[in-house]
ZAKEVO-619939 format. One record per residue (C-alpha): y, x, z. Coordinates in pm, whole numbers, padded with zeros to 5 digits, always signed. Last residue first. Layout:
<tordos>
YXZ
...
</tordos>
This chain:
<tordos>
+03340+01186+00787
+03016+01381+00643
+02698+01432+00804
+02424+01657+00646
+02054+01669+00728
+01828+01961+00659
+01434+01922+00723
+01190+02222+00653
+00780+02068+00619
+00462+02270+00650
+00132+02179+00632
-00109+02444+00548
-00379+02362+00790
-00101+02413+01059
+00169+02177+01159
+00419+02431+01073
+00793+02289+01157
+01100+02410+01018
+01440+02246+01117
+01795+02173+01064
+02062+01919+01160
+02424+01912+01069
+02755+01759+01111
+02713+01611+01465
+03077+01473+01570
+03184+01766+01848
+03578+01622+01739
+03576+02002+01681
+03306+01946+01448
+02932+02031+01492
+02619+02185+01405
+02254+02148+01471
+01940+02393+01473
+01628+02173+01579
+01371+02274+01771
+01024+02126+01819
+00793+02293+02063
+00435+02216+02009
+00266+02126+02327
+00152+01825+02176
+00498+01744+02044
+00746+01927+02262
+01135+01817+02208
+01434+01851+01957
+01821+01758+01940
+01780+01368+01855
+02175+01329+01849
+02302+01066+02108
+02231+00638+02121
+01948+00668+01945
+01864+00428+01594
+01845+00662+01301
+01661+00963+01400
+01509+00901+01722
+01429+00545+01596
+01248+00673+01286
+01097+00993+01492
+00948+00713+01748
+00782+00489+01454
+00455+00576+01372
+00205+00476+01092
-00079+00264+01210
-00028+00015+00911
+00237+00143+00682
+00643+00041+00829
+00867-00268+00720
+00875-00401+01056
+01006-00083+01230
+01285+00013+00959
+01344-00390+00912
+01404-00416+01243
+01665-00141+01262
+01823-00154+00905
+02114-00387+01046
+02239-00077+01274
+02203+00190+01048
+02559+00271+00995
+02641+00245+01393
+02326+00431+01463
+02376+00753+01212
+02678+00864+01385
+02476+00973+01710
+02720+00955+01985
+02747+01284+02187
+02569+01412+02460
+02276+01624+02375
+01857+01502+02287
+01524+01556+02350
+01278+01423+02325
+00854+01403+02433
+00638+01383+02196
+00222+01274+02326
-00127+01282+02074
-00366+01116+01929
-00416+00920+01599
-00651+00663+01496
-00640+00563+01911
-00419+00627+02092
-00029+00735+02029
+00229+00875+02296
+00576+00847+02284
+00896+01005+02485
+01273+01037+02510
+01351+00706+02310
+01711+00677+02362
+01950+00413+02513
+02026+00576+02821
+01683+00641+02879
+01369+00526+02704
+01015+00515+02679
+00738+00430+02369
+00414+00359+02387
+00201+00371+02041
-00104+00209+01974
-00401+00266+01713
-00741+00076+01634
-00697-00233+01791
-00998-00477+01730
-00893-00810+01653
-00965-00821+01294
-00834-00428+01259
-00544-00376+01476
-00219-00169+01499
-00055-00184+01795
+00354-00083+01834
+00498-00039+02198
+00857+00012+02408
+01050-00165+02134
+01405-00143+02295
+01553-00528+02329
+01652-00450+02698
+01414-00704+02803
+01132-00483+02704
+01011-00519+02392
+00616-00552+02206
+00509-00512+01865
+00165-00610+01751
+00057-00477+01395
-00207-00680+01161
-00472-00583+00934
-00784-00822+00839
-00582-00802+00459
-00499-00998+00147
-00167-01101+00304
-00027-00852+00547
-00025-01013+00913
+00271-00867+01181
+00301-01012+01529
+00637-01035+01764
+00629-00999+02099
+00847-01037+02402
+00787-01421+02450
+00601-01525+02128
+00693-01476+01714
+00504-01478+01458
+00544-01248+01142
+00462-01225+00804
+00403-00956+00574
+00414-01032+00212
+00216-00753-00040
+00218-00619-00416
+00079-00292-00481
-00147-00471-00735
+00144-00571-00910
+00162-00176-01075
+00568-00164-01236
+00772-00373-01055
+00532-00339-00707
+00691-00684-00533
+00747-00672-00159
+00783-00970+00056
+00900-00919+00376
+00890-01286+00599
+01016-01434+00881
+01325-01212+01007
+01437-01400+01307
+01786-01522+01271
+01707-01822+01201
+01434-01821+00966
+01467-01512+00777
+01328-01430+00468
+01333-01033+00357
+01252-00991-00038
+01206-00614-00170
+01193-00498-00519
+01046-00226-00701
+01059-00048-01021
+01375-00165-01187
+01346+00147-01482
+01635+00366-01487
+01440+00695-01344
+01312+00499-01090
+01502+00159-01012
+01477-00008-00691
+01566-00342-00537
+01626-00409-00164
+01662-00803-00068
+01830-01001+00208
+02013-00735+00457
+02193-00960+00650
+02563-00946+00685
+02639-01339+00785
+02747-01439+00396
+02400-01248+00275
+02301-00853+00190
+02212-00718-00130
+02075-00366-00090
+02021-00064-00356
+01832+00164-00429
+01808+00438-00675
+01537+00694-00808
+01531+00991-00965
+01201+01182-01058
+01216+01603-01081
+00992+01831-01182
+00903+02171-01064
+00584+02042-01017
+00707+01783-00778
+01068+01711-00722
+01158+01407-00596
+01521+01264-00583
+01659+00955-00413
+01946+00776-00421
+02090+00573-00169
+02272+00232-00190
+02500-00019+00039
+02503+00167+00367
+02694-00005+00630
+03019+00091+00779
+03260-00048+00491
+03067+00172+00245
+02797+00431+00319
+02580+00564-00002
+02306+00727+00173
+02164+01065-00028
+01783+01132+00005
+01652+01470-00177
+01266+01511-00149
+01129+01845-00258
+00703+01903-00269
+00553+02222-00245
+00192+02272-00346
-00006+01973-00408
-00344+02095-00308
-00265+02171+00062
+00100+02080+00118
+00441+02198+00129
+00724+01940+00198
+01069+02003+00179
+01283+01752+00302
+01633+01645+00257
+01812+01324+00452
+02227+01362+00314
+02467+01078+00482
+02798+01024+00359
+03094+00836+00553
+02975+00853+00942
+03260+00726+01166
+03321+00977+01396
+03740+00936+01456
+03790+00580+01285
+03891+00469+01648
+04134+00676+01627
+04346+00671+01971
+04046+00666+02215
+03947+01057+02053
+03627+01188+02169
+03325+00977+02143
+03460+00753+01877
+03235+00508+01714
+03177+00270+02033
+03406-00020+01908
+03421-00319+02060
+03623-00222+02393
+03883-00054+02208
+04136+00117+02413
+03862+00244+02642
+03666+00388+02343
+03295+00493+02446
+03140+00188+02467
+02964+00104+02748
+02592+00080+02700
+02327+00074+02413
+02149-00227+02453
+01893-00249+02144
+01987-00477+01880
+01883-00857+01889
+01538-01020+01850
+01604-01392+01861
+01347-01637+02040
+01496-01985+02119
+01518-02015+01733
+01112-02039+01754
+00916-01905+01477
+00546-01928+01442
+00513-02127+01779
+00311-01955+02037
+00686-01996+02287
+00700-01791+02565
+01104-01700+02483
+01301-01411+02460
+01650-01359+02455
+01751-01055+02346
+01767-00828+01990
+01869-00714+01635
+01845-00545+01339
+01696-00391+01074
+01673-00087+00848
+01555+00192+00766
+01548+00268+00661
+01392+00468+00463
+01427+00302+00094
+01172+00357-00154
+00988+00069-00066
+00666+00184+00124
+00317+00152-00087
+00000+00000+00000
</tordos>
């Protein structure tokens, strides 16, 4: 089953939960994690500045560059170039290049989003050919239905549904005996993702917070193993434009992948700065302005086996 092209992503919001076994209820609306006080005491509603309470445009994340180099065993070394287009706040596009043999695909997305701001639909092109296209249905404001349509191979072609019930919310994949459970606190911060076969669970991942970031996980099952994070003091620009990607970023996600680097990334209150996976220490080399705004992040990590993967991430203001 493939991924749209798009990252993040991508969703949205939490709260009140209800005990409800209905499909839906409107009682039960997932909202965005809480986060905290903002940061801008002369502007209560805006938490974008972390140093200057006079410009509260001071921080606000413009451009966005996600690159990865991949090398792996039998494929060799593969480059993946993601640039987020960022307008009024929210990003509207990204482009994507993939270089693989020395050659290079381009691909662009783009998202359509409804009179209330919700993302409704991602389409894709890949090398100027619509390629992909992705439908989210809400009911409410609970996100019902992802329906995702393979442009060019219709056998890729899925619809994930969900039910909601008190603090959970349940993923089924048409055409499949797979479904994910995903479980909040009353904070709105997803604290664990199940992936199950029929009804026997073959992978879950805890997660735990503080101060609005996920500082550790730890996966049974499929996959084993325990990351804690780590992470400085300063707002992380990439949460105010990702904000309406975040349930669509967890929702939207492979069965038994995991999700903990995503919100780390995209959704933490501060910078994700490093950690320990498995006893592995992960380090990242970061940068910043005077205004101490994050403007770069960098990393190698050797998994072993011939896996090896060097991240660089740009921020622009």
């Amino acid at each position: 089953m493939k991924k749209t092209l798009l990252i993040t992503s991508i969703l949205l919001a939490f709260v009140c939960f209800s005990c409800d076994d209905e499909l839906l209820d409107s009682d039960i609306v997932i909202q965005n994690p809480t986060t905290g006080t903002p940061t801008d005491p002369t502007d209560p509603t805006d938490p974008t500045d972390p140093t200057d309470p006079t410009d509260p445009t001071t921080g606000t994340l413009t451009t966005y560059n996600y690159d990865v180099d991949s090398t792996l065993p039998l494929f060799g070394t593969i480059n993946t170039n993601t640039d987020f287009n960022i307008s009024g706040g929210v990003v509207t596009s990204v482009n994507i290049e993939v270089i693989f043999g020395g050659v290079p695909t381009d691909a662009v997305g783009v998202y359509t989003r409804d009179g209330n701001g919700r993302i409704i639909r991602l389409d894709a092109t890949t090398e100027g050919v619509p390629s992909e296209a992705t439908t989210i249905n809400y009911t409410g404001d609970n996100i019902s239905e992802i329906v995702y349509e393979d442009l060019l191979d219709p056998t890729e072609n899925y619809t994930h549904s969900f039910a909601y019930a008190g603090n959970t919310v349940t993923r089924t994949t048409t055409d499949t005996n797979e479904s994910i459970v995903y479980t909040f606190d009353t904070n709105s911060q997803l604290i664990s993702v199940e992936a199950l076969s029929g009804t026997t669970s073959t992978q879950t991942e805890t997660l735990t917070y503080a101060g609005g970031n996920c500082v550790a996980t730890t996966t049974t099952g499929s996959n084993n193993g325990s990351f804690t994070l780590t992470y400085d003091t300063f707002t992380n620009p990439s949460k105010a434009v990702f904000n309406d990607q975040y349930l669509f970023s967890i929702f939207n996600i492979e069965y038994e992948d995991e999700v903990g680097t995503t919100i780390a990334t995209f959704h933490s209150t501060n910078n994700w700065t490093g950690g320990q996976d498995s006893g592995q220490n992960v380090v990242y080399t970061i940068t910043y302005n005077t205004d101490n705004n994050i403007t770069s992040r960098a990393g190698t990590f050797d998994l072993g086996d011939g896996f090896l993967f060097t991240l660089d991430e740009t921020f622009q203001y």
